[in-house]
C-alpha positions as CSV (number, residue, x, y, z in Angstrom):
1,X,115.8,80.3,173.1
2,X,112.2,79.3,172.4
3,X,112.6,78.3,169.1
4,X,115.6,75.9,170.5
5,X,113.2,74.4,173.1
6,X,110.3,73.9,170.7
7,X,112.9,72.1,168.5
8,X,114.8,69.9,170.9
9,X,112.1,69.9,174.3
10,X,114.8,70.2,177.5
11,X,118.0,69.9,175.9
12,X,117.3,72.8,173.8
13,X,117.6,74.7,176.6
14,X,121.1,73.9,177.0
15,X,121.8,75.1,173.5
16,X,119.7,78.1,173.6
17,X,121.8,79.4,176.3
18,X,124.6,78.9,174.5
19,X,123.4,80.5,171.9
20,X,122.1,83.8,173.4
21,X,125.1,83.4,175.1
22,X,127.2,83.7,172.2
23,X,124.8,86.1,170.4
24,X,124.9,88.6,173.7
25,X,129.0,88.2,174.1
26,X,129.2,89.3,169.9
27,X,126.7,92.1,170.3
28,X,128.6,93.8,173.4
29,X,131.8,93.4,172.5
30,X,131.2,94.9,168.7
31,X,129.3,97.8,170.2
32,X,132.0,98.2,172.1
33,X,135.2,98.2,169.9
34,X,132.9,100.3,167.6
35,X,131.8,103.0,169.6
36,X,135.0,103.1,171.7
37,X,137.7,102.4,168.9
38,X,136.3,103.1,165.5
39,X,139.0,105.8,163.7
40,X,136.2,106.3,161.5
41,X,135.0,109.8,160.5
42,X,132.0,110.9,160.2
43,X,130.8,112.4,157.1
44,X,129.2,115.6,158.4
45,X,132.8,116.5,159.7
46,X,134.0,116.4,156.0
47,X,133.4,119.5,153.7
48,X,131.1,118.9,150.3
49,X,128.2,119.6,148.9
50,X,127.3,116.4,146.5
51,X,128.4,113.4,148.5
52,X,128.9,109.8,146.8
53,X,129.3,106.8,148.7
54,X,130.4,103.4,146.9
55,X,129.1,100.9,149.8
56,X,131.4,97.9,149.2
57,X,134.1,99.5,147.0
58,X,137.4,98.4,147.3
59,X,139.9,101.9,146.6
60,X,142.6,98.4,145.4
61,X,140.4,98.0,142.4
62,X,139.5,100.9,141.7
63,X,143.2,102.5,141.4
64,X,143.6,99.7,139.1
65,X,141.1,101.2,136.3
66,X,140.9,105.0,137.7
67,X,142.4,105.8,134.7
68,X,140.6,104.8,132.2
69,X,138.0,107.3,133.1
70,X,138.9,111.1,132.5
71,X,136.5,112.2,135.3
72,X,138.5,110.7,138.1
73,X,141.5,111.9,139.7
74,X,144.8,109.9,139.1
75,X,145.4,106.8,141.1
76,X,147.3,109.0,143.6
77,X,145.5,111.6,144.1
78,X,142.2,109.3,145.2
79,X,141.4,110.1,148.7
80,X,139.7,107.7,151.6
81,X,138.3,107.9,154.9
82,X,137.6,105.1,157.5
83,X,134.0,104.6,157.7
84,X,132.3,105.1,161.1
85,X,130.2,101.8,160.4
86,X,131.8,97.9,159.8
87,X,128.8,97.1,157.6
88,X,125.9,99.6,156.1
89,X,123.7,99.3,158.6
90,X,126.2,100.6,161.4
91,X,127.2,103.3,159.1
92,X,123.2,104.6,158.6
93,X,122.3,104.5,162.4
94,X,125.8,106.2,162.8
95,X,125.5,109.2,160.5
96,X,121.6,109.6,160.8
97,X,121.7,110.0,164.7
98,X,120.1,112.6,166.5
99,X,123.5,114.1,167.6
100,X,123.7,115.1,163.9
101,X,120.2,116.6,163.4
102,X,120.7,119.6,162.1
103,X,123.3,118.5,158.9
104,X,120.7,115.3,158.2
105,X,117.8,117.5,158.1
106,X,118.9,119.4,155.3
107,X,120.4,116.4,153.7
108,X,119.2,114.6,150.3
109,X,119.8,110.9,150.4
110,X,119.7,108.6,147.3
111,X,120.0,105.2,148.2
112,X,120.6,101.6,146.7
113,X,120.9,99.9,149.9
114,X,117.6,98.2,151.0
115,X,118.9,98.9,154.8
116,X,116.8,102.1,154.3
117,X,113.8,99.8,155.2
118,X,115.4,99.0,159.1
119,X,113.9,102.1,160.8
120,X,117.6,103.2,160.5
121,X,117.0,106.8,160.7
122,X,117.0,108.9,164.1
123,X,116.4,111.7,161.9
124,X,115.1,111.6,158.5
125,X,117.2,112.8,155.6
126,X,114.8,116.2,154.3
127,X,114.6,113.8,150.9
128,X,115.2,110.3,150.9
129,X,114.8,108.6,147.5
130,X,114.9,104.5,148.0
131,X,116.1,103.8,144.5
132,X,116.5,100.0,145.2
133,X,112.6,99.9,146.1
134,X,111.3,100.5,142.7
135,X,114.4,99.9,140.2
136,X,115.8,96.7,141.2
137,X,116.7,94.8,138.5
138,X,115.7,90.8,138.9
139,X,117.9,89.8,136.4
140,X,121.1,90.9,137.9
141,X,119.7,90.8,141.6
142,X,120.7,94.0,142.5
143,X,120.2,98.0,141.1
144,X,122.3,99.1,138.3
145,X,124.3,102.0,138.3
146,X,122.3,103.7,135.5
147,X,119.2,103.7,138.0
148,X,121.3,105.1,141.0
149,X,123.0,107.8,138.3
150,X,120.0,109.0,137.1
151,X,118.5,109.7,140.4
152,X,121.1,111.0,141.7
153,X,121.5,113.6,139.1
154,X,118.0,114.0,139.0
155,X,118.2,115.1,143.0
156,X,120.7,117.1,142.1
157,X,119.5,119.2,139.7
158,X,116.1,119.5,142.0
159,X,115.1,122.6,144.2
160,X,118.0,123.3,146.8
161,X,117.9,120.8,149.8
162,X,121.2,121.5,151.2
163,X,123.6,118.9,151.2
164,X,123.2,116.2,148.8
């Protein structure tokens, strides 16, 4: 709202309204349908040890060339779950909330996602490596999978934390 008056004097306060309007009206009504209709599930309610996330992956694609790689299951057998977030930043406030305290606290989390930096956490992982803090890669604007890998195995091959 202030911006919009210091651009446009009284009519910006016609605009600002709308704007914070708008901006309020989007903000309720996501929190809303996310808290109160998300089939998401979280991922403490799951059973692993060695969690990995592909932020952004489409399961589409990747049935397409899960078989070229002997590691993966067959394009059938690949299972999903509904996330708990819409975007990576609802996810992290989702899963590290302080209703989940006592898995998070023994938890190890590697992470690519520069939303680490958004004082996301309620509770803080036990180890929290931000990967994309000191190997992003300029060249491709983003962190390569070699540098997440590595980590990654590198955390898990470390003293026990609990979950990783």
């Amino acid at each position: 709202m202030y911006e919009q008056v210091c651009e446009d004097g009284l009519h910006g306060l016609n605009s600002g309204f709308q704007k914070t309007g708008q901006y309020g009206f989007t903000g309720v009504s996501r929190t809303f349908v996310e808290e109160m209709y998300n089939p998401g599930t979280p991922i403490w309610e799951e059973d692993w040890d060695v969690l990995l996330i592909l932020d952004a992956c489409r399961v589409d694609l990747m049935r397409e060339v899960v078989d070229e790689y002997d590691f993966l299951p067959a394009a059938d057998d690949l299972e999903t779950r509904w996330s708990i977030g819409s975007m990576s930043l609802d996810w992290m406030h989702r899963t590290f909330a302080s209703k989940h305290e006592s898995h998070v606290s023994e938890t190890a989390y590697v992470s690519g996602n520069a939303f680490t930096k958004d004082d996301v956490f309620e509770v803080e992982p036990a180890h929290l490596d931000e990967v994309w803090r000191y190997a992003w890669d300029e060249k491709v604007n983003t962190i390569c999978p070699r540098s997440m890998t590595d980590r990654a195995i590198d955390t898990w091959r470390s003293p026990p934390l609990g979950r990783h």
